[in-house]
N, C-alpha and C positions, 0 to 999 in steps of 0.2 A: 151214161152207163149207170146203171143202178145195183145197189147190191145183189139180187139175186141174178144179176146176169154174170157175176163173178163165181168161178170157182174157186174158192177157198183151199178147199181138199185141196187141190193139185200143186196151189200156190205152197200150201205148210208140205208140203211132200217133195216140191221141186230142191234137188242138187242147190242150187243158188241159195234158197233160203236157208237149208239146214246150213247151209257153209256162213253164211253173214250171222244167223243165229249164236254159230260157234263162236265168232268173231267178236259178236257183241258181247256175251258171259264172258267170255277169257278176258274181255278189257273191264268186265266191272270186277270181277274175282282180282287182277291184278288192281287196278285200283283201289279194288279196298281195304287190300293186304299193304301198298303203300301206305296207305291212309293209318290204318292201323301200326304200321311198325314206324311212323314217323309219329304218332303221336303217343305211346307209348314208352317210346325214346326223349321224349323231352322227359316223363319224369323220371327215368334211370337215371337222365344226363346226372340232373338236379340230386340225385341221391347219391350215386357215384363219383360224381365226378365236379361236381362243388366250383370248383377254380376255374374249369373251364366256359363254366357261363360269364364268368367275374372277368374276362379277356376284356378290353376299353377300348372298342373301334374307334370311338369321338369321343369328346364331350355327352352325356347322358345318353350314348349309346353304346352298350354291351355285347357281347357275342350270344348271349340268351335272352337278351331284345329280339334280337336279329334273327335266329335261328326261331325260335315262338311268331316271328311275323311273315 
């Protein structure tokens, strides 16, 4: 089958696609809003709240190692 044996048109038109379309924007809008308020957060942490990255899981490893990896 070759492309112009494909209708397109009805493909971007059909129920199904608009529905997985939507599907797929809402999971990058969320993901980028996590992305974004997780990385953001690391520098509040670090401004704010100081002591809390300075926690000592181990030996050379810290709760703001951890949290940043």
């Amino acid at each position: 089958m070759n492309d112009a044996e494909i209708d397109w048109d009805a493909i971007y038109s059909s129920e199904r696609f608009q529905q997985l379309a939507r599907r797929r924007r809402n999971t990058i809008v969320t993901l980028g809003v996590l992305a974004a308020v997780y990385y953001f957060s690391i520098s509040a942490l670090i401004a704010w709240a100081p002591d809390f990255f300075k926690i000592r899981l181990a030996p050379g490893i810290n709760l703001g190692t951890l949290f940043a990896i």
